[in-house]
N, C-alpha and C positions, 0 to 999 in steps of 0.2 A: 517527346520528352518522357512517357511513360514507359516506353519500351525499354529508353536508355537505363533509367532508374530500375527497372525490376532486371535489369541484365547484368548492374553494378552489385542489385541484392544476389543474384544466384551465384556471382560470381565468389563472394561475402563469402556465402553458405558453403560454396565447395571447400575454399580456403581453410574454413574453419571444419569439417569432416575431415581433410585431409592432416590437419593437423591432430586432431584427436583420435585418428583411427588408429595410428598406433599404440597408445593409450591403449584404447579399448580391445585393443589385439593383445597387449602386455597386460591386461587387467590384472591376472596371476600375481607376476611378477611384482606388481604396484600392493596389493593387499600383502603379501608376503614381507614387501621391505617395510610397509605400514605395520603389521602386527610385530615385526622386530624391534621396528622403533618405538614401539607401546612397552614391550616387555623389557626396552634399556629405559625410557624416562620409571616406568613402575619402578624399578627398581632403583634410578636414580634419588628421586620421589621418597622411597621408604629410607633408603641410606642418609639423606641428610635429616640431621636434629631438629626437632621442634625450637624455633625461637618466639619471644616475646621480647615485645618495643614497648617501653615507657617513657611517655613525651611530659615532660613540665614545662608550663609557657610564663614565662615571663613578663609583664608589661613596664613599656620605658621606662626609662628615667626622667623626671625633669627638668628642662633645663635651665629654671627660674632657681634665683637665688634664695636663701633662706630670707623672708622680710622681718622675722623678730630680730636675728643674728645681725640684720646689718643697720636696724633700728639701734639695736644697740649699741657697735661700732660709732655711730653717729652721735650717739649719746656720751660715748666719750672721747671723742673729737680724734675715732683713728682712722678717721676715712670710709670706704665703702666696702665691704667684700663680696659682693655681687661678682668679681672674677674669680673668686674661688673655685678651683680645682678643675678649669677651664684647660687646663694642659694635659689632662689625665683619658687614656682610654676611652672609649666609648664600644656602645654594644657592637657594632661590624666587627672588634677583633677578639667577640668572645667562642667565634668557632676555629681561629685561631690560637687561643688562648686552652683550651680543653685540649688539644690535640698537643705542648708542651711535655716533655719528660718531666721537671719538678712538677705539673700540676699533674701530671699522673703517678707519683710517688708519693703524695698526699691521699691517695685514692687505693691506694698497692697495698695497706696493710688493715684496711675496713673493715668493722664484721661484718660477716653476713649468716642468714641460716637456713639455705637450702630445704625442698620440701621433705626430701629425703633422710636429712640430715635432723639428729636429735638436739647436736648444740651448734654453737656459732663455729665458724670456721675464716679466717682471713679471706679477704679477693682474690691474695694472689695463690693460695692452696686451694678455692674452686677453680680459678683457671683452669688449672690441672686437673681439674676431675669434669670436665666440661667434654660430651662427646662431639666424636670426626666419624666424617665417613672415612669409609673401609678403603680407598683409593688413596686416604692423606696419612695411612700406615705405610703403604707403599711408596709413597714417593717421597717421605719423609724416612725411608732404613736408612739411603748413604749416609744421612746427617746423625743418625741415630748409634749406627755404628762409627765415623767419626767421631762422636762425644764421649763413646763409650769409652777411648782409649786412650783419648785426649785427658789434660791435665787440669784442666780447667775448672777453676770449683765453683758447682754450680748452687750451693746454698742459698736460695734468694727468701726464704719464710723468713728473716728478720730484717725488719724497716732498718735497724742499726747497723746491719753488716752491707748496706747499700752503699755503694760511693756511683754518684752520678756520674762521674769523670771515667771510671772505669766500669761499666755493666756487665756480668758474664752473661752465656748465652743465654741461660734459662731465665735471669732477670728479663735480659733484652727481649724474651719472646714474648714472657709475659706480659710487658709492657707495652707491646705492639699492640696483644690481643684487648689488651684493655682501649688503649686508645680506636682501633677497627670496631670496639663497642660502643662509644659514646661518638655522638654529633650533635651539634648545636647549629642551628638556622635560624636568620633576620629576616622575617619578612618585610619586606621593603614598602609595602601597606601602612601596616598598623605600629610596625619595626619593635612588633614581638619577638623575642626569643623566644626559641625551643629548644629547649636542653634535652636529648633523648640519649637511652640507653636500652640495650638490645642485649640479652640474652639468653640461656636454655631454659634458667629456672624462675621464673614469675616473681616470688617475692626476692629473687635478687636485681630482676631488674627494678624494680622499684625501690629498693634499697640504695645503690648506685644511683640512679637517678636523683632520689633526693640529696644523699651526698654530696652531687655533684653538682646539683643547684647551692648546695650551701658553701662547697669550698669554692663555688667559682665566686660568691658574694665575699666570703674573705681576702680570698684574693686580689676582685675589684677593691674593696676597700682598704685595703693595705697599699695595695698600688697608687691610688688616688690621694691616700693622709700621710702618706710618707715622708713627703717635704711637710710639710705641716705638722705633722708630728712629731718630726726631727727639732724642729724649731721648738716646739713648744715643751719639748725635754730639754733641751738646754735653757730657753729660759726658767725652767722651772730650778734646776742647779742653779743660776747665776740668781733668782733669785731669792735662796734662801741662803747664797753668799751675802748679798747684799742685806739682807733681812739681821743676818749676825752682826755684821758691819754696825746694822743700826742701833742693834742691842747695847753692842759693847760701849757704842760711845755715848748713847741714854745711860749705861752704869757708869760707868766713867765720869761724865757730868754729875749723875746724881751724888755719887762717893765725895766727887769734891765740895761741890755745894754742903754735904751735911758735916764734912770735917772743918769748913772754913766759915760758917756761917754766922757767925759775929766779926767776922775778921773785916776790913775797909781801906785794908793796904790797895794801891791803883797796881801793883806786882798780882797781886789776886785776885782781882775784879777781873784784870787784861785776861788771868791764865780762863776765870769761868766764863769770859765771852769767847774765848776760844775754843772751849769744850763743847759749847752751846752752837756755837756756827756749827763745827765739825759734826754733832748731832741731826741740826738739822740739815747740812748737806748731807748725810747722809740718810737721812729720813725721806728726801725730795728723790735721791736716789732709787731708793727701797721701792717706793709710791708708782715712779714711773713704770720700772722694770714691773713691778706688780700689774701696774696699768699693761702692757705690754703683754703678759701673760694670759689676761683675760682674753684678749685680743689672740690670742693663737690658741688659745680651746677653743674660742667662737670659728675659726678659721677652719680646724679638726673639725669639729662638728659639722661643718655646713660643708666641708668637701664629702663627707660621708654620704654615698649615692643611696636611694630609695629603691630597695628591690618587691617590687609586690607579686606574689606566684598569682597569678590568674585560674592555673589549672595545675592542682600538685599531684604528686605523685601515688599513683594507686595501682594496686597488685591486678594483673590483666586476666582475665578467663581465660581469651582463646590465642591457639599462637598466630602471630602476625605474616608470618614467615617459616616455609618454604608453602608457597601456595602449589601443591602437588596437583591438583587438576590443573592449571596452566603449564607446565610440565611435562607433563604426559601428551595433554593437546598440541604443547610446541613441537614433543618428539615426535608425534604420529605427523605433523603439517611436514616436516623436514623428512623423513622418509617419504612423503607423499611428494614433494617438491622434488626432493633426490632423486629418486627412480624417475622421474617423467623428465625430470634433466636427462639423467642417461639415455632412456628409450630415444626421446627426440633427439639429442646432441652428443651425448658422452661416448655413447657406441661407434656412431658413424667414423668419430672422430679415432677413439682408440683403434676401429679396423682400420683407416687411414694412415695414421703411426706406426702400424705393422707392416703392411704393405710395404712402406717407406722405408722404413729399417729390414726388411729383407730384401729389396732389392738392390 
C-alpha cells in the first residue's frame, strides 16, 4: 500500500514541475507583462476621480394606526380609520421611486457649494464641472462633434425651460448622471432604508443626500394624502357653501321675525315656521358636512407616514471610491494570469493555427 501511495505522490510532483517549468522558463516574459499591467492599472488608478458616498438611513414606518385620530373618529360616530392610507406605497419602491425622471427634476436645480467654489451653484451646473477620465474625452468626440452641429438647444440651467416630455440631450445627460448618483436600499432585516449619494465633492454629496431624503418624504407624502386630501378640499368648499346656506336663512328668519313681531295673522306665523324649518334644515346640513370635514383632516393627518433619519447626513473625510490599490493588484493578477495562459495554452495553440492556415 505504501509503495502505491508514495508512486501516486511522485507522480503528483512530476505533473506539477511539468506544468510550472515553463513558467519558470518564461519568468521574463511573466514580470514584464506583470510590470506593464502595474504601469496601465497606475495609471488607470490616477485617471479616475476621487468620489465620496453619503448614506442616510432611514427607520420604518409604522404600520399601526393613529389611536387618538381613531378615538376620535369614534367619538363622533364616523367609524374607524385604522385603514387609512393602507393603499399607498410602501418603502420596497423607494429605490424605485429616486431613480423616476420627475423625482429627479425636483433635485436638477438644488444648491449646492462645492469646496472649490466661493458661492452656491445649481446640481445641474456642477454636473458639468464634475471630472472624467481622459479615455471618456475620447469616446465621447463622435457625440461631441454630432452636438456641435446639430440644432438642438441644449439650455438646461433653468428648472422653467424643462419640459419632461421633451428632454434635450444635455438635460437627458444630466439627468442620467444624477440618477447613476443616487441609490436607495431595503434591508430586508431591519427594512431600513438607505438613501445614498455619491459624488466628487464631499459637501455636495451630503447636500444631495439630505435633499434627497427630504424630497423623497414629500413625495411619499403627497402620494399617500392625495386622496384624502382631495377629499378634504372639497369638502371644505362645500362646506363653507353650506355654512352660507345657513347664514342666509338665520337672516332671513331673523329679518322676518323682527318686522312681524306683533303680527298673529296664521298667513304669518305659517310663513315664520317656514323660515325657521328651512334654517334649521339647513343648520343640520352645515353640522354634518362640518362633521364630515373633521373626519377628513383626521384621515390627512393619520395617512401622513412617520419618517425618522437614524443616521443623517454628514460631510465624508475620505473618498470611498476608486480604491486604487485594488486596481493596480487586479491589473498586476491579470497580467500575471494572462501570460501564464499564453506560455501554457495561448502559444501552442496560436502555433497550431498557423500551421493550419499555411497548409
Amino acid at each position: 500500500m505504501e509503495p502505491i501511495k508514495n508512486e501516486v505522490q511522485d507522480s503528483l510532483e512530476r505533473t506539477i514541475i511539468n506544468f510550472l517549468q515553463p513558467l519558470y522558463i518564461n519568468k521574463i516574459f511573466i514580470l514584464k507583462s506583470v510590470g506593464i499591467c502595474f504601469i496601465i492599472g497606475l495609471i488607470i488608478a490616477i485617471s479616475l476621480p476621487s468620489k465620496y458616498k453619503v448614506e442616510v438611513k432611514l427607520s420604518p414606518e409604522s404600520g399601526q394606526s393613529n389611536n387618538n385620530l381613531t378615538g376620535m373618529a369614534n367619538m363622533l360616530g364616523l367609524g374607524n380609520l385604522s385603514n387609512a392610507g393602507q393603499d399607498a406605497i410602501n418603502s420596497t419602491m423607494f429605490p424605485d421611486i429616486i431613480k423616476t425622471t420627475p423625482y429627479i427634476l425636483d433635485l436638477y436645480n438644488i444648491k449646492v457649494k462645492p469646496q472649490n467654489k466661493n458661492n452656491e451653484i445649481t446640481l445641474s451646473e456642477y454636473i458639468s464641472l464634475q471630472k472624467k477620465p481622459w479615455w471618456n474625452y475620447i469616446l465621447s468626440a463622435p457625440n461631441f462633434l454630432f452636438n456641435l452641429f446639430s440644432n438642438h438647444n441644449n439650455n438646461a440651467n433653468n428648472y422653467s425651460t424643462i419640459d419632461p416630455f421633451h428632454l434635450t440631450i444635455e438635460q437627458k445627460s444630466k439627468i442620467e448622471a444624477i440618477k447613476s448618483a443616487l441609490a436607495a436600499d431595503v434591508d430586508s432585516k431591519s427594512s431600513m432604508t438607505i438613501v445614498s449619494a455619491t459624488f466628487q465633492d464631499p459637501i455636495v454629496a451630503a447636500t444631495v443626500a439630505d435633499s434627497a431624503v427630504s424630497q423623497l418624504q414629500k413625495y411619499i407624502i403627497n402620494y399617500k394624502t392625495y386622496k384624502a386630501q382631495d377629499d378634504c378640499n372639497y369638502l371644505e368648499k362645500l362646506c363653507k357653501e353650506r355654512k352660507k346656506e345657513y347664514y342666509t336663512a338665520q337672516q332671513a328668519y331673523a329679518n322676518f321675525m323682527d318686522l312681524n313681531r306683533n303680527v298673529i295673522l296664521q298667513k304669518t306665523q305659517a310663513e315664520g315656521e317656514r323660515l325657521q324649518n328651512e334654517m334649521n334644515i339647513a343648520f343640520q346640513i352645515y353640522s354634518q358636512v362640518e362633521t364630515q370635514l373633521q373626519m377628513a383632516r383626521a384621515k390627512v393627518q393619520e395617512a401622513k407616514p412617520a419618517f425618522a433619519i437614524v443616521e443623517p447626513a454628514t460631510i465624508p473625510l475620505y473618498p470611498t471610491s476608486p480604491n486604487k490599490k485594488i486596481i493596480i493588484i487586479g491589473m498586476m493578477l491579470l497580467g500575471f494570469i494572462g501570460s501564464s495562459a499564453w506560455i501554457l495554452m495561448g502559444y501552442d495553440l496560436w502555433k497550431n493555427i498557423r500551421n493550419y492556415t499555411n497548409n
